[in-house]
SEMARBA-608140 format. One record per residue: residue in three letters; residue number from 1; x, y, z of N, C-alpha, C in turn. Coordinates in Angstrom, 3 decimals, m for minus. Layout:
! SEMARBA-608140
+-----+-----+----------+----------+----------+----------+----------+----------+----------+----------+----------+
:   r :   k :      nxx :      nyy :      nzz :     caxx :     cayy :     cazz :      cxx :      cyy :      czz :
+-----+-----+----------+----------+----------+----------+----------+----------+----------+----------+----------+
: ALA : NUM :        X :        Y :        Z :        X :        Y :        Z :        X :        Y :        Z :
...
+-----+-----+----------+----------+----------+----------+----------+----------+----------+----------+----------+
! end
This chain:
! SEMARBA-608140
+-----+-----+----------+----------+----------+----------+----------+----------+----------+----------+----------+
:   r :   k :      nxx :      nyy :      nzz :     caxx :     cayy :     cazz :      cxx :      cyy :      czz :
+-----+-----+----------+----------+----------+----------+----------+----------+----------+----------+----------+
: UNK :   1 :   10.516 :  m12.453 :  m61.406 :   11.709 :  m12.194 :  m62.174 :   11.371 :  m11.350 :  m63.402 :
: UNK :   2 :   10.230 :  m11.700 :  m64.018 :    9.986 :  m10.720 :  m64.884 :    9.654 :   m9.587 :  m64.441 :
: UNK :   3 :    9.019 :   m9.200 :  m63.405 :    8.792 :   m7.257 :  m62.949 :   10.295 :   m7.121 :  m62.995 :
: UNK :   4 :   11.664 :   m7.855 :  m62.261 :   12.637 :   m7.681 :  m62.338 :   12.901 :   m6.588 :  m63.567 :
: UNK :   5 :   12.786 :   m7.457 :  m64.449 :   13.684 :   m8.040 :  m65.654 :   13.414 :   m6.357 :  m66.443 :
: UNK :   6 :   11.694 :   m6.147 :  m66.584 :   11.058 :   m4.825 :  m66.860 :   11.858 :   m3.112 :  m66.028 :
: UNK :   7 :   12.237 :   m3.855 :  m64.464 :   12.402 :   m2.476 :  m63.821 :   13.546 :   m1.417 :  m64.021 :
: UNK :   8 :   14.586 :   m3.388 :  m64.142 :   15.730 :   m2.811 :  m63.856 :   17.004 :   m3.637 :  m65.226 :
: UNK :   9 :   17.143 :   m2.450 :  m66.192 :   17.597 :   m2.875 :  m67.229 :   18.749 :   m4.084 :  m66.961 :
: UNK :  10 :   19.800 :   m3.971 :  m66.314 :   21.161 :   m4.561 :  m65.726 :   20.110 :   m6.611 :  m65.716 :
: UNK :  11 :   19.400 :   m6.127 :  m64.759 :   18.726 :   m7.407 :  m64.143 :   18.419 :   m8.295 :  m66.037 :
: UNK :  12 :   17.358 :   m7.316 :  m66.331 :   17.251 :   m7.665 :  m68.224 :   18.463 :   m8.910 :  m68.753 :
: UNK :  13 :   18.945 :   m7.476 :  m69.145 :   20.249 :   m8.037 :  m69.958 :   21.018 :   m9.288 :  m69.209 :
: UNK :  14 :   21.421 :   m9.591 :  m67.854 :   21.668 :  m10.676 :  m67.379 :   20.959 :  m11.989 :  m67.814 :
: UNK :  15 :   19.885 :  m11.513 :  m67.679 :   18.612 :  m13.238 :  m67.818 :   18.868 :  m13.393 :  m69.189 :
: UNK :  16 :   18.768 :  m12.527 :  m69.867 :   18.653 :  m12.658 :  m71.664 :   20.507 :  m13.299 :  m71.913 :
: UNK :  17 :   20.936 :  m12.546 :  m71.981 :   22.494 :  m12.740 :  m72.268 :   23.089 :  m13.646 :  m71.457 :
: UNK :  18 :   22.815 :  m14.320 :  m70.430 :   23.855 :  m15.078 :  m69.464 :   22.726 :  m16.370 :  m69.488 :
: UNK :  19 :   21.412 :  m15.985 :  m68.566 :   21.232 :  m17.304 :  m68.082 :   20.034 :  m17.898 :  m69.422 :
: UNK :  20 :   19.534 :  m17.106 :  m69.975 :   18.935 :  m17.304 :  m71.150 :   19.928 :  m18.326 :  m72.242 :
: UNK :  21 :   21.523 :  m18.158 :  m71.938 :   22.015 :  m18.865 :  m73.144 :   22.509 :  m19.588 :  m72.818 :
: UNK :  22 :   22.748 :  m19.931 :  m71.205 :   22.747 :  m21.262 :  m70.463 :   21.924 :  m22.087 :  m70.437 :
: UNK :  23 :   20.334 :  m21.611 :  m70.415 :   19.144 :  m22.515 :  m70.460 :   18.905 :  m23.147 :  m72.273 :
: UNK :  24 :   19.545 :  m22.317 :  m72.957 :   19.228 :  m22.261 :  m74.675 :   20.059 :  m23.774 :  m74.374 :
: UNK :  25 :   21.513 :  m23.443 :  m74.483 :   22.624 :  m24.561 :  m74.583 :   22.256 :  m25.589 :  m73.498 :
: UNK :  26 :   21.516 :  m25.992 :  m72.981 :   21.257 :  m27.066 :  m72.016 :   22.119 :  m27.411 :  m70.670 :
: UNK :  27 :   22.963 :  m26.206 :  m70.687 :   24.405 :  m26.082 :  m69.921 :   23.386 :  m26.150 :  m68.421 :
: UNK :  28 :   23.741 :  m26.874 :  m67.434 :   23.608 :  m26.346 :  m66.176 :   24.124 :  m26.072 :  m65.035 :
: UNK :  29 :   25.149 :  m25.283 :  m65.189 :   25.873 :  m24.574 :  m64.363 :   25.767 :  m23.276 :  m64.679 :
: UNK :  30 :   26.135 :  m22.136 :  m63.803 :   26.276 :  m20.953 :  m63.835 :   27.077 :  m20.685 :  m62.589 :
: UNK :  31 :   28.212 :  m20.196 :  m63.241 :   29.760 :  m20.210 :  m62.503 :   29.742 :  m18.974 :  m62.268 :
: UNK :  32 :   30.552 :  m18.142 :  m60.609 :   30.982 :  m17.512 :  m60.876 :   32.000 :  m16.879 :  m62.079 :
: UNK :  33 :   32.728 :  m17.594 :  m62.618 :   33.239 :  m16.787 :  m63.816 :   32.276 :  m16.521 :  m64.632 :
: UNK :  34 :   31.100 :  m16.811 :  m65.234 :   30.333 :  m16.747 :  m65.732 :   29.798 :  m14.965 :  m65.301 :
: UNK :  35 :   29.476 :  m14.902 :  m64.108 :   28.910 :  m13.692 :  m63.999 :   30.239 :  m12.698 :  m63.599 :
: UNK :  36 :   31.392 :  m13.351 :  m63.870 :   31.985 :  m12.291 :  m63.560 :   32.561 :  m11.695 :  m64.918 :
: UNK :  37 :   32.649 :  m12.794 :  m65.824 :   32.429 :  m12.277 :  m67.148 :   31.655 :  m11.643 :  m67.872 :
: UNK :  38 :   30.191 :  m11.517 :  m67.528 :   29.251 :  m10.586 :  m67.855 :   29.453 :   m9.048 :  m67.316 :
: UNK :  39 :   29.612 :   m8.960 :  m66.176 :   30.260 :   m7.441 :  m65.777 :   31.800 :   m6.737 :  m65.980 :
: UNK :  40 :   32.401 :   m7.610 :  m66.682 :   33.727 :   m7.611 :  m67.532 :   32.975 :   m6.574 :  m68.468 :
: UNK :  41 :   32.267 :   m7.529 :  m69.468 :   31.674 :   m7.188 :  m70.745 :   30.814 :   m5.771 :  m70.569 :
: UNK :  42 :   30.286 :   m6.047 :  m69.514 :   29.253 :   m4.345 :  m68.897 :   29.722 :   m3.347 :  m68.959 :
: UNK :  43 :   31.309 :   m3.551 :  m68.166 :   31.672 :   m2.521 :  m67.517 :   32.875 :   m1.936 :  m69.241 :
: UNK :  44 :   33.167 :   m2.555 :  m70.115 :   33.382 :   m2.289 :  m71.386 :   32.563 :   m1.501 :  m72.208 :
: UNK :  45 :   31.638 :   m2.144 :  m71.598 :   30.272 :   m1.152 :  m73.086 :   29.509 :   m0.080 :  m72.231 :
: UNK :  46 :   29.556 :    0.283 :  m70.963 :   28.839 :    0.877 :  m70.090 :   29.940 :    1.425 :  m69.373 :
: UNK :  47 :   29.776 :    3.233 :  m69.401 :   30.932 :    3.955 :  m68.406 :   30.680 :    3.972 :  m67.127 :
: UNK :  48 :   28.815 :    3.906 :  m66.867 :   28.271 :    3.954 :  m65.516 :   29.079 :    2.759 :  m64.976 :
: UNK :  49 :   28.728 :    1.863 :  m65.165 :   29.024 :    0.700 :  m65.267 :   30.751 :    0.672 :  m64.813 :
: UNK :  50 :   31.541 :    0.862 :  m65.447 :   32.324 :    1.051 :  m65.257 :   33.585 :    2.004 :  m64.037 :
: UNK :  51 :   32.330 :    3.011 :  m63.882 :   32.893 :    3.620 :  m62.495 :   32.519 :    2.461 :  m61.191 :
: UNK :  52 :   31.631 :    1.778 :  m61.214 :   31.437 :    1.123 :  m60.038 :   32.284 :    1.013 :  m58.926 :
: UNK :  53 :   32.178 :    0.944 :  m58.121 :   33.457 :    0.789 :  m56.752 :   33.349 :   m0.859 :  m56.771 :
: UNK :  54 :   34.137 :   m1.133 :  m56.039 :   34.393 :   m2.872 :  m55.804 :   33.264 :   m3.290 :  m55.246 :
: UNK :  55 :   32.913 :   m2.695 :  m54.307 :   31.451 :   m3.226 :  m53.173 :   30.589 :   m2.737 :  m53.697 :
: UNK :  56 :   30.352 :   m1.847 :  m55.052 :   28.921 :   m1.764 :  m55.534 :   28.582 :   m3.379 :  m56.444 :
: UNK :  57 :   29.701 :   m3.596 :  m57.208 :   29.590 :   m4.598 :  m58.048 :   29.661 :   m5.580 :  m57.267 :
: UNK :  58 :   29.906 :   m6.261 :  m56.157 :   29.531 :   m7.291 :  m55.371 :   28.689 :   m7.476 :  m54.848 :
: UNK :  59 :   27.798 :   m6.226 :  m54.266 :   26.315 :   m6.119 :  m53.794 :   25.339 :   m6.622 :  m55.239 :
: UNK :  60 :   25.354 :   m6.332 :  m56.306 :   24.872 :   m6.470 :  m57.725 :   25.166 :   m7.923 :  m57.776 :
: UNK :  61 :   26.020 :   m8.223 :  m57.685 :   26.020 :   m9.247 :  m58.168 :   25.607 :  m10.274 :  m56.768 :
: UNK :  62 :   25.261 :  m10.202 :  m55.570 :   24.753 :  m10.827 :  m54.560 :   23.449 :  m10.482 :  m54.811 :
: UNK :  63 :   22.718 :   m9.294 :  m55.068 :   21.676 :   m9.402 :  m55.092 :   20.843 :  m10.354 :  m56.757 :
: UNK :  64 :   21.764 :  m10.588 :  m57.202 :   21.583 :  m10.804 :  m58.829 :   21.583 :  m12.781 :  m58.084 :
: UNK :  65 :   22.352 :  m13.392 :  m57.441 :   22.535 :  m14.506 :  m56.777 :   21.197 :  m14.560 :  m55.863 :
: UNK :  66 :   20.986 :  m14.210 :  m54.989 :   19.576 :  m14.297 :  m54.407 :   18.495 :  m14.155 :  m54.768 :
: UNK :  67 :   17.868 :  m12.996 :  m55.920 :   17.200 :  m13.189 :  m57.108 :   17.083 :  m14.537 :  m57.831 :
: UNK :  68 :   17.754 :  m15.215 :  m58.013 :   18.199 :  m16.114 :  m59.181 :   17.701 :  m16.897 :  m57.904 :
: UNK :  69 :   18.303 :  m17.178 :  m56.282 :   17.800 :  m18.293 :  m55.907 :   16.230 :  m18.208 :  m55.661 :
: UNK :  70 :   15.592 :  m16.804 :  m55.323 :   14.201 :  m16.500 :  m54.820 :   12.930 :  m17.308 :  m55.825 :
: UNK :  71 :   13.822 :  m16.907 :  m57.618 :   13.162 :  m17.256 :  m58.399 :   13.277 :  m19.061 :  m59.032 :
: UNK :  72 :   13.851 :  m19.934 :  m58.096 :   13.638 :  m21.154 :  m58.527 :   15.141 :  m21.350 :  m59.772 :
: UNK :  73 :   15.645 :  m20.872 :  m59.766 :   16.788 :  m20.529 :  m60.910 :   17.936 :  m21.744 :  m60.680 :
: UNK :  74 :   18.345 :  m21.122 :  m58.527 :   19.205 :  m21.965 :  m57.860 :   18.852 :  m22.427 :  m57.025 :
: UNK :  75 :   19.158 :  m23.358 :  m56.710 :   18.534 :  m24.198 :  m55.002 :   18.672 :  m23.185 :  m54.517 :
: UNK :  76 :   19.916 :  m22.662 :  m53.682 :   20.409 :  m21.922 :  m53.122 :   20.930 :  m20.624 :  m53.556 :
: UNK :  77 :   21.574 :  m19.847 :  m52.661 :   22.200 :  m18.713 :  m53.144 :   23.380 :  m18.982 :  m53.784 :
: UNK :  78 :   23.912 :  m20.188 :  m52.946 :   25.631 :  m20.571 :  m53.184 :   25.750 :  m21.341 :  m54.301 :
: UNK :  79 :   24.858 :  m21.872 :  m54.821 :   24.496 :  m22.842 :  m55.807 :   25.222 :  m22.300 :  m57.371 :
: UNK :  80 :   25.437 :  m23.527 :  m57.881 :   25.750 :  m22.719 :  m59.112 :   25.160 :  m23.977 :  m60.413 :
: UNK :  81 :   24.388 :  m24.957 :  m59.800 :   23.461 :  m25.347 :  m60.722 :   22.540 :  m24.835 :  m60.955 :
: UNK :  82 :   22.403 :  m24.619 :  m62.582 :   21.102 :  m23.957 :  m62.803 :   20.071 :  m24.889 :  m63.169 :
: UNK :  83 :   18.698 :  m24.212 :  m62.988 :   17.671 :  m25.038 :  m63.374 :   16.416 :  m24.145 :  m63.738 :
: UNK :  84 :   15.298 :  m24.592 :  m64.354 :   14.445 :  m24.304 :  m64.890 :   13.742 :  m24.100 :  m63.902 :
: UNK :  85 :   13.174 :  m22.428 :  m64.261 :   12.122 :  m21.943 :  m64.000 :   10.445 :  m22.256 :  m63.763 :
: UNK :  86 :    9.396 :  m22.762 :  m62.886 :    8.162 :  m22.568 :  m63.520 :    7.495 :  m21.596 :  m63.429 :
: UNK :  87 :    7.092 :  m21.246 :  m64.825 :    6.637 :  m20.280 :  m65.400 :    5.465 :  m20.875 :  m65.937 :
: UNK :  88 :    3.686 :  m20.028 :  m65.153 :    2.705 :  m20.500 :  m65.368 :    2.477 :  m19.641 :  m66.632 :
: UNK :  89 :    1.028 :  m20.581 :  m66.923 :    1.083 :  m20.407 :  m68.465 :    0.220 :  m18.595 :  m68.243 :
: UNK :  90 :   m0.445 :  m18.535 :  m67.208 :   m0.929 :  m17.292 :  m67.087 :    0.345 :  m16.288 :  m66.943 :
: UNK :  91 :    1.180 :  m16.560 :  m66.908 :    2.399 :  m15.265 :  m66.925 :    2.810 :  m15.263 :  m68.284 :
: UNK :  92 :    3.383 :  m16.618 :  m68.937 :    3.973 :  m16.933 :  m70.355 :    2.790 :  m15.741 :  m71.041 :
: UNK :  93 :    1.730 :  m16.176 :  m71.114 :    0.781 :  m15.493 :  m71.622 :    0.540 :  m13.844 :  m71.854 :
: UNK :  94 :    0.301 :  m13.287 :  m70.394 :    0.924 :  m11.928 :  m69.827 :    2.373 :  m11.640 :  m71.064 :
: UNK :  95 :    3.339 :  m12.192 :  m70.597 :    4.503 :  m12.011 :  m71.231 :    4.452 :  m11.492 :  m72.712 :
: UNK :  96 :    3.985 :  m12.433 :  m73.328 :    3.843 :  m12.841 :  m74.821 :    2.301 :  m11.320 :  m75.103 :
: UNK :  97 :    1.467 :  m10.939 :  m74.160 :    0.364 :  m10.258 :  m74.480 :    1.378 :   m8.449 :  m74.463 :
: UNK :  98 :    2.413 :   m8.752 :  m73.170 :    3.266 :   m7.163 :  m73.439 :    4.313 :   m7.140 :  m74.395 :
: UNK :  99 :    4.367 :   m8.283 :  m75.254 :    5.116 :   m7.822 :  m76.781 :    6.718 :   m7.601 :  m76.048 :
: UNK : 100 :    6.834 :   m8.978 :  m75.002 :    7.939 :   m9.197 :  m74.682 :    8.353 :  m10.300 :  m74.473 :
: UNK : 101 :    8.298 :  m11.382 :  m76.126 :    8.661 :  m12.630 :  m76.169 :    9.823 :  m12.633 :  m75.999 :
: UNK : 102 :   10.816 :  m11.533 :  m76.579 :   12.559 :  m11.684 :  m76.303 :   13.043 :  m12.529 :  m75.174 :
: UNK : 103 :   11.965 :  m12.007 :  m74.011 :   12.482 :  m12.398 :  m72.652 :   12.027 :  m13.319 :  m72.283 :
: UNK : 104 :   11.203 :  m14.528 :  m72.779 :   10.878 :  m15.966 :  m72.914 :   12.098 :  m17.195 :  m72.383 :
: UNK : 105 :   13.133 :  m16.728 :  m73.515 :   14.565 :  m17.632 :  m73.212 :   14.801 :  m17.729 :  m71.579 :
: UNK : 106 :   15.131 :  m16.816 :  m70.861 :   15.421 :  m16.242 :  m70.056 :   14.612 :  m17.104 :  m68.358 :
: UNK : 107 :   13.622 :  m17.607 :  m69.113 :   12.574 :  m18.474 :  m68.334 :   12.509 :  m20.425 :  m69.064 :
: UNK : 108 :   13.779 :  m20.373 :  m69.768 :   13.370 :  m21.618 :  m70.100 :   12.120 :  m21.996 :  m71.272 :
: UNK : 109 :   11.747 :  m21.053 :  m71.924 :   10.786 :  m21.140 :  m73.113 :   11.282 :  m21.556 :  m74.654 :
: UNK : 110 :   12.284 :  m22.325 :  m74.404 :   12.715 :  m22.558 :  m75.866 :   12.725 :  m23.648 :  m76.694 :
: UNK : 111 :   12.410 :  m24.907 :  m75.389 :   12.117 :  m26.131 :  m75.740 :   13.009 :  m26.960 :  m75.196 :
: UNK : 112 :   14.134 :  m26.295 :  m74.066 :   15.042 :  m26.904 :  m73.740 :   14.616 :  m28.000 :  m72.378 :
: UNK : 113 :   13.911 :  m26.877 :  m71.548 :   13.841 :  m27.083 :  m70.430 :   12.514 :  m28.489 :  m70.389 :
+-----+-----+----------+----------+----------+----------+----------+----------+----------+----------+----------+
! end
C-alpha cells in the first residue's frame, strides 16, 4: 500500500484523508458514502478529476476497494469494516527513513490501532 500510496497520487490522498481519519477517530467502518464523498470533494478541487466518465470513477473506486481488501484494510472487497493494518517495523522504518511520516496515519501509526 505504500508503493501504492508513492505511485499514484489519488491512491495518497485517499489513505491520508479518508482512511487515515477513520483509523485516527477509532471509527470502524468505511461506507460507501464515505468514498463517495471523497470523489465529490476530488472532483471539486480537481478538473481532471472532474471530467471523469461514470465507469472511470467506478473502476477507481473498485480498484481503490480491492486494494484496501489486498492490503488487510477489509476482510473483503464488499466489506465496509475497517481494520488495522500490519505494518512491520522494517517498513514503519523504511517509511519514516524516506521522510514520509505524513503517511504513517494511513497505516494505523497513531496509537489508535
Amino acid at each position: 500500500m505504500y508503493a501504492l500510496m508513492l505511485t499514484y497520487p489519488l491512491v495518497g490522498k485517499f489513505m491520508t484523508e479518508v482512511v487515515a481519519e477513520r483509523l485516527q477517530q477509532g471509527e470502524a467502518e468505511l461506507t460507501r458514502q464515505d468514498i463517495n464523498a471523497f470523489f465529490t470533494r476530488l472532483q471539486v478541487e480537481d478538473a481532471k478529476a472532474a471530467a471523469w466518465t461514470e465507469a472511470t470513477e467506478k473502476r477507481i473506486k473498485s480498484t481503490l476497494a480491492n486494494c484496501l481488501a489486498q492490503a488487510g484494510y477489509l476482510e473483503k472487497r464488499t466489506s465496509t469494516r475497517l481494520q488495522c493494518p500490519l505494518l512491520s517495523e522494517e517498513v514503519k522504518e523504511c517509511i519514516i527513513a524516506n521522510g514520509d511520516v505524513r503517511l504513517l496515519p494511513a497505516f494505523g501509526e497513531s496509537g489508535v490501532c
